[in-house]
C-alpha positions, 0 to 999 in steps of 0.5 A, spaced: 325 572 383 319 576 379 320 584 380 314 586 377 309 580 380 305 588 381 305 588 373 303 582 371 297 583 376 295 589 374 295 588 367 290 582 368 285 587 370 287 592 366 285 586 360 279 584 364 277 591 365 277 594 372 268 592 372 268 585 371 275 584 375 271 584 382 267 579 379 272 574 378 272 569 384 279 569 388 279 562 385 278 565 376 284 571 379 289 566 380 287 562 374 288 569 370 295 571 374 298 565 373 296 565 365 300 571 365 306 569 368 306 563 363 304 568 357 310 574 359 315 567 360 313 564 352 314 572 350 320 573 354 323 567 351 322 568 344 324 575 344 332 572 347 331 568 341 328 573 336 331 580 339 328 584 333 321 582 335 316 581 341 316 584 347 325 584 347 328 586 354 321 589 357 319 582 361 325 580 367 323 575 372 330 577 375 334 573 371 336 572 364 336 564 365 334 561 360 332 554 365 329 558 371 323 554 374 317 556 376 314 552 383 308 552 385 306 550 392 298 553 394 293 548 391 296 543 387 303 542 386 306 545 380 313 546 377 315 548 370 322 552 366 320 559 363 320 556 356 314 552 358 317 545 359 314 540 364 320 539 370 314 536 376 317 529 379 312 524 378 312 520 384 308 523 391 314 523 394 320 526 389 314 532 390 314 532 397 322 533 398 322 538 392 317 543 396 320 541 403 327 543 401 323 549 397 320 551 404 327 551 407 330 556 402 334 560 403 336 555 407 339 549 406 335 543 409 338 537 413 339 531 409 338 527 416 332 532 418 328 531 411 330 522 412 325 523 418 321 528 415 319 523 409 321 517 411 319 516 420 316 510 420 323 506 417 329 505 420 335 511 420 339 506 415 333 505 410 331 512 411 337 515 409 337 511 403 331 513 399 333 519 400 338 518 396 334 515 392 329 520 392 335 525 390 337 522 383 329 522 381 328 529 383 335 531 379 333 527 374 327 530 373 329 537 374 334 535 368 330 540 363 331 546 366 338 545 363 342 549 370 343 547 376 336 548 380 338 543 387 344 544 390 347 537 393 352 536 398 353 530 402 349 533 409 344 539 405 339 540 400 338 546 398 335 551 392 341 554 388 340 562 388 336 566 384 333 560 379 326 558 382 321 561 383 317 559 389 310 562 391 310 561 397 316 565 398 311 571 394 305 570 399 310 570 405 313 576 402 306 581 400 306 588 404 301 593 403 306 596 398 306 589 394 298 585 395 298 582 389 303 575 391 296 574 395 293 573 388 297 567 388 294 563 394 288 558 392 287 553 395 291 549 401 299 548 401 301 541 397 293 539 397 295 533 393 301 531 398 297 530 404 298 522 408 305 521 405 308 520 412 305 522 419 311 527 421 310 530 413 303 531 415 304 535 421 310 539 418 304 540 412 300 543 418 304 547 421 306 551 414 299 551 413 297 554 419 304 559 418 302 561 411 294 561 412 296 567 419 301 571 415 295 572 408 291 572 414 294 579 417 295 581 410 288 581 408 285 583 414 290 590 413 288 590 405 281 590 407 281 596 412 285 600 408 278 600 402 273 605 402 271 604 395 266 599 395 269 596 388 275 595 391 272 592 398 268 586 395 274 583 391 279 584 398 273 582 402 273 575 398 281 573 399 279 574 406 275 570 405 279 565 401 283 564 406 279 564 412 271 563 410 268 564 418 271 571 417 265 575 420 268 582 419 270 580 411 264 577 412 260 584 414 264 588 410 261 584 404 255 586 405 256 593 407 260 594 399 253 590 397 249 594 399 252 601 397 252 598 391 245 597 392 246 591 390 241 589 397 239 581 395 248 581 394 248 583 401 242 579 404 246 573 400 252 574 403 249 574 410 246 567 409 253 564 406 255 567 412 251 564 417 251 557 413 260 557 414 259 558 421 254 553 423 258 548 419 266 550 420 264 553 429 257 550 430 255 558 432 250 563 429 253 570 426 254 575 431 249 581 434 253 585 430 252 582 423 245 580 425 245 587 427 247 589 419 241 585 417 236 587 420 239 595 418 239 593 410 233 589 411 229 596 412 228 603 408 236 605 410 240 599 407 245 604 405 247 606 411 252 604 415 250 601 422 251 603 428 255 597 433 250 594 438 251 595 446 255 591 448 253 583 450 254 582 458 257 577 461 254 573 467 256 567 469 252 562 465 249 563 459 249 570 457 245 574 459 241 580 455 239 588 457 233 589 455 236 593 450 239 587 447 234 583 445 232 585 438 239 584 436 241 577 438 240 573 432 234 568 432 239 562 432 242 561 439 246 554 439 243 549 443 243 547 450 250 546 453 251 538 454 258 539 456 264 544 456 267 547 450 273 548 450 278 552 444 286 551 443 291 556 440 297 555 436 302 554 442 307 561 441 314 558 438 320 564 443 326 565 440 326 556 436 330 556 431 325 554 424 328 547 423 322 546 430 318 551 428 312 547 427 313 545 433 308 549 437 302 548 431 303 541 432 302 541 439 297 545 439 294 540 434 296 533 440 292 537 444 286 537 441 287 530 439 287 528 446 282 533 448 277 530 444 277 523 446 274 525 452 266 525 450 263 531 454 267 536 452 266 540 445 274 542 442 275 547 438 282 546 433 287 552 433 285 553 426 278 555 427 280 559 434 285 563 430 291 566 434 292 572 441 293 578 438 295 584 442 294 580 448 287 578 445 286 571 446 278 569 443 275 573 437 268 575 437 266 570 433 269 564 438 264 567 443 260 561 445 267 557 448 267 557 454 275 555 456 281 557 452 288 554 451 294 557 450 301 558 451 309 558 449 315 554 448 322 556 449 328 553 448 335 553 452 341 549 448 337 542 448 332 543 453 325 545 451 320 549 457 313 548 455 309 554 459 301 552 458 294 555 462 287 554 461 283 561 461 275 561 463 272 565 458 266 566 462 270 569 468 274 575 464 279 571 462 281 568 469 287 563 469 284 556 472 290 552 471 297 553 469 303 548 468 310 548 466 313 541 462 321 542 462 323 537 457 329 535 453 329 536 445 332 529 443 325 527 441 320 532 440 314 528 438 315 524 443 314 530 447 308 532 443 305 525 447 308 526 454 306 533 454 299 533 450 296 527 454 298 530 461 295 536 459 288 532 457 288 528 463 290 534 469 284 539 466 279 535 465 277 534 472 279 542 473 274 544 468 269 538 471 270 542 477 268 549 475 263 547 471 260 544 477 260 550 481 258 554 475 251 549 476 250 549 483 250 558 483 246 557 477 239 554 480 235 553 473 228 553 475 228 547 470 235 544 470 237 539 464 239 532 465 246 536 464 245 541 470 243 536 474 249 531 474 253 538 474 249 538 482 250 531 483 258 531 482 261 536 488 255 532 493 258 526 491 265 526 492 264 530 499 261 523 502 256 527 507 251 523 507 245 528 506 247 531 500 250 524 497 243 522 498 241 528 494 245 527 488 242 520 487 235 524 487 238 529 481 241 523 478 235 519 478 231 526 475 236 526 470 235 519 467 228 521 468 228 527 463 232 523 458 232 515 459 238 515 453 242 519 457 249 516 458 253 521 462 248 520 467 247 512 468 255 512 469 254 517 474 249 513 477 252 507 477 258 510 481 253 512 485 251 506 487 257 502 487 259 508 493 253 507 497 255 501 498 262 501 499 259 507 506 255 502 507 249 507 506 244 502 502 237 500 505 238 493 500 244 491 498 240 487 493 236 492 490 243 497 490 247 491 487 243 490 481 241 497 480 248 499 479 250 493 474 243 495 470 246 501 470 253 501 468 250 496 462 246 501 460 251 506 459 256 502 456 250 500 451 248 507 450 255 510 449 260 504 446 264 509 444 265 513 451 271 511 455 268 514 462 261 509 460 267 504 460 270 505 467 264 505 471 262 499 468 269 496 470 269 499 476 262 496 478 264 489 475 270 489 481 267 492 486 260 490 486 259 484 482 267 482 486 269 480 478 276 483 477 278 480 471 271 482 467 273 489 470 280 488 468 277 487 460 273 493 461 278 498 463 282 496 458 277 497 453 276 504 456 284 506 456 283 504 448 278 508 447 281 514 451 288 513 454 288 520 458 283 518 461 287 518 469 281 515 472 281 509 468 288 508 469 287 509 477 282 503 476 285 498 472 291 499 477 287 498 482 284 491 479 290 489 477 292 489 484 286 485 486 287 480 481 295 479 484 299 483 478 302 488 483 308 490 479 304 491 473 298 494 478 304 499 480 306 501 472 299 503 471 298 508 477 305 510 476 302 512 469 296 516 473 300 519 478 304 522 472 298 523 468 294 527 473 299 528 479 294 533 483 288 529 481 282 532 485 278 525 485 285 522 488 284 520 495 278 515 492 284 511 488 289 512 493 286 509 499 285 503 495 291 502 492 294 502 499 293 495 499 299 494 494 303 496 500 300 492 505 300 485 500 308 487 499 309 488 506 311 495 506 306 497 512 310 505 513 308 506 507 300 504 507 300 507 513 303 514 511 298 513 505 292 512 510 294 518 515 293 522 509 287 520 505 283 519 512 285 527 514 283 530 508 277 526 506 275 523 513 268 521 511 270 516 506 270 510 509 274 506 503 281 510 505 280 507 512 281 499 511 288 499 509 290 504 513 288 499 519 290 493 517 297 496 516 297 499 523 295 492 525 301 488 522 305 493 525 302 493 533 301 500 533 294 499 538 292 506 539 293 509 533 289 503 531 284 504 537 282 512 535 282 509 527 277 503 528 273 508 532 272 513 527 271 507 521 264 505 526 261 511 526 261 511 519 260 503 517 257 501 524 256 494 522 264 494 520 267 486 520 272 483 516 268 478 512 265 485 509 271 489 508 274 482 503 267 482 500 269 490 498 276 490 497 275 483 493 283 480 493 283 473 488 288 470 491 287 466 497 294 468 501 292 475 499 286 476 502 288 471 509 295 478 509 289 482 508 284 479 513 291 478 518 292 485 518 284 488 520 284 483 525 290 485 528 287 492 529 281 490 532 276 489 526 270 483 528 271 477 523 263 477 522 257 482 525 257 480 532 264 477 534 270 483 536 278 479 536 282 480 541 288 484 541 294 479 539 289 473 538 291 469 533 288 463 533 281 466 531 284 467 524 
């Protein structure tokens, strides 16, 4: 390994003179190192073969070996002998095992670990046996190096001791003592290797994301450690190397500018600045930089500017002291049309580094399953960056509202996955949190399991806070978004007054943006409940406005699942068409298969079609998604109906105490509930239920309970109706059964 990467990269500048170094790019500076390396190399070689000229003994790579190679993995691959010979395989694979087994070392990597890292979409067998082939090709095109570079055994790969060179082992090496080895990052890890193999990409993203935080805290030290403005503008372009939304190297840059008196520099740098943020984090820069700004636009450029008051925090949009108001940017983002939510790199406790990558990765699956849902906004791990010193969001991701973080630990083959959803807005306040314990046989499907729960539980937890949030605020000119945020809580607490209200708010919401799908689907669902409570004044006309409406939605939005699923939920209740519904709720769990209402629904239709074992796996799917799901009691007082058609009348009976206790103004939940109590001839609890179902649907009758609760199958509906009858249900409006009188069915 070079000892005196320091000497070749201070001979370059000392070459290039100490004036036009700094004006080099990150990306000419590297060019300039690895010349010399490659110079110094040539030189070293022709001296052991003419000592008595050239340079002789002075050049030391850390060994006298005439075949050693020189890797590099930063931007595109490289691999070549110090004798200048050419030893880069040349197949993309090939490459792929040499920088897999290169990141290993010291270790040596797993034979059957790189079989699945290459090859995990082939069978063990198949796998293992173009690894092997991949061995031969790799050692044959390291044959020019005249010296053992692999070391080949029958369960390990690894890099012979003190023969490669490898960049990356350089970066993740650089201190303050020794800053060159971040001359040599140019660019992303193995950038020409990307779509080899799904699990070598998350492996790619993983050493990405490792190497990039490492060069990241390097850069950011060098960088403080400057007074010099000479000395700032090149620290403060590798930072910006590594991370180009860095607003303190950002900042940096324009003071060093300006105390060079270079202003237009400066003002350049700032609009470079504003431009990468807005592309990168869809944000503005923050007070501080637009404060710098305004201070180098005026007579004092060079002077360094005082840091602005502090921003105050309220609950909805930030709002400003007086004294702040001429140091807010004149860019503010646009008006909130959902939340934004920020994922953190899962912190890896005590996991041994053949797994490392698993926190990263899972982080990334998080993202992923978040941003299928369409009202939300996800900032990925790589723009959010990591805690530090219990600091969880950078002043940069000041416009998220919900954070993302947590750990994995690992005890022998157990993993324990701890995760919480941080508010931003509210001091950081924990507003929910969950542990996954899971066994480490199978990590990527882990990743699955834990990710899609993870999506499908904080949903509605966000959805709630965010409708409390706009309930407090009271805009005086709200925005469609305000108001379907003042519809939701109305909705799902069935009182009628305040539901009635939310159908007003969904109705000026499609008003102020006719284009507006979120709000036609929460329409729609309006309606269909309207109807089921039996509070609509024209069932025609709501009826039609709902099947309108879901249409619309869908139309507007073909890429939103919820869109999909109120359609589908409309189709089954309403039009009394569960096939048709069945078509939609699939689309929908396509589109987005976290989405744990869509799950509960197609369970439910299935159950009105007859498929009762599958209508039992997908709500097992639901219940597993989101098992303390807010919105559960509306699904869980339809799906009692399975009970009932599997004549397993405790259990619907438990299922219906409990939904009618806790929610006793949905009148949906009471339907089952009494038709269990009626086939198990429990007439006083049937008696008090019946009584309080009339007081919320006063023209309750059996006819109209099959009309809402539409089973296809004949003998399904004649169980159902049996069981309602039994209870006491009048068959039609006007006609109340007697107790045990089963000539009237």
């Amino acid at each position: 390994m070079p000892d005196d990467l320091e000497a070749v990269y201070q001979q370059v500048r000392s070459q290039l003179g100490n004036e036009e170094w700094p004006r080099l790019s990150a990306h000419e500076q590297t060019v300039a190192v690895y010349q010399e390396m490659r110079l110094r190399d040539a030189a070293s070689i022709d001296s052991r073969n003419h000592p008595g000229g050239g340079l002789g003994g002075v050049i030391s790579f850390g060994t006298t070996i005439r075949g050693v190679v020189r890797l590099r993995l930063t931007g595109q691959m490289e691999a070549w002998t110090v004798s200048g010979e050419n030893v880069l395989p040349t197949g993309r694979k090939t490459r792929a095992l040499f920088a897999a087994v290169a990141m290993a070392a010291p270790r040596p990597a797993l034979r059957a670990r790189l079989a699945e890292l290459i090859w995990s979409r082939r069978p063990e067998e198949q796998a293992r046996a173009s690894l092997r082939q991949e061995i031969q090709l790799l050692l044959r095109a390291l044959a020019p190096a005249k010296t053992e570079v692999l070391h080949v055994t029958r369960d390990h790969l690894s890099l012979a001791p003190g023969v490669t060179w490898v960049d990356v082992e350089e970066i993740m090496r650089a201190s303050a003592s020794k800053p060159a080895a971040l001359s040599l990052l140019d660019g992303e890890l193995l950038e020409d290797l990307e779509g080899i193999d799904p699990a070598f990409d998350m492996w790619l993203t993983t050493e990405r994301e490792r190497i990039r935080d490492r060069a990241r805290g390097m850069a950011e030290s060098l960088l403080r450690e400057q007074t010099d403005a000479t000395l700032v503008i090149p620290a403060a372009q590798r930072l910006l190397q590594i991370d180009r939304a860095h607003e303190e190297a950002w900042r940096a840059l324009m003071r060093a500018h300006a105390e060079q008196g270079e202003r237009g520099m400066a003002i350049q740098a700032y609009h470079r600045c504003r431009a990468v943020l807005a592309d990168l984090l869809d944000a503005v820069p923050s007070a501080e930089t637009q404060t710098l700004l305004n201070e180098l636009r005026g007579p004092s450029s060079k002077r360094m500017p005082p840091r602005p008051p502090r921003l105050v925090a309220d609950a909805e949009p930030v709002t400003l002291l007086e004294s702040e108001t001429e140091t807010m940017p004149r860019e503010m983002p646009p008006p909130r049309e959902g939340v934004r939510v920020g994922v953190l790199p899962i912190r890896c406790v005590g996991l041994p580094d053949d797994i490392a990558y698993l926190g990263p990765s899972l982080a990334n699956e998080i993202t992923l399953a978040l941003s299928r849902f369409r009202w939300m906004t996800v900032v990925s791990s790589n723009s959010t960056g990591s805690a530090r010193d219990g600091e969880v969001v950078k002043q940069r991701d000041r416009w998220i509202d919900f954070m993302l973080d947590g750990a994995i630990q690992r005890s022998r083959n157990k993993l324990r996955i701890t995760l919480r959803l941080l508010d931003l807005r509210e001091d950081n306040q924990v507003v929910w949190a969950r542990r996954f314990d899971r066994s480490s046989d199978d990590l990527l499907a882990v990743q699955e399991d834990v990710s899609a729960e993870v999506a499908a539980q904080i949903d509605p937890v966000m959805l709630l806070i965010e409708a409390k949030r706009g309930a407090a605020r009271h805009a005086p000119t709200p925005s469609v978004y305000d108001l379907i945020l003042l519809s939701v809580p109305l909705i799902t607490r069935l009182e009628r007054n305040g539901f009635m209200r939310a159908g007003a708010y969904l109705q000026q919401a499609i008003a102020l943006d006719p284009e507006h799908a979120a709000s036609h689907a929460w329409y729609a669902a309006w309606y269909a409940l309207l109807i089921s409570q039996n509070w609509a004044s024209d069932v025609c006309h709501a009826r039609r406005q709902a099947g309108f409406l879901a249409e619309r939605a869908t139309s507007l939005a073909p890429d939103s699942a919820g869109a999909f699923t109120m359609c589908g939920l409309v189709r089954a209740f309403i039009n009394n068409r569960p096939s048709e519904a069945a078509a939609l709720h699939e689309h929908a769990l396509l589109l987005n298969p976290n989405l744990a209402s869509a799950w509960a629904l197609s369970a439910i239709t299935q159950v009105f079609l007859g498929h009762l074992q599958e209508a039992e796996r997908r709500y097992a799917r639901y219940k597993a998604l989101s098992p303390l799901d807010p919105y559960s009691f509306i699904f869980d007082g339809l799906f009692a109906v399975v009970h009932i058609l599997k004549h397993d009348y405790p259990t619907a009976v438990t299922v219906g105490r409990a939904v009618t206790q806790l929610h006793p103004g949905y009148s949906a939940g009471y339907k089952p509930y009494l038709a269990a109590l009626g086939h198990l001839g429990h007439v006083e609890e049937a008696s008090v239920v019946l009584r309080r179902l009339m007081t919320i649907e006063p023209g309750l009758a059996v006819e109209r309970c099959l009309r809402l609760i539409p089973l296809q199958r004949a003998v399904d509906r004649d169980h159902f109706a049996e069981g309602l009858r039994l209870a006491g249900v009048p068959l039609s409006c006007g006609l109340v059964p007697e107790w045990g009188d089963k000539n009237l069915h």
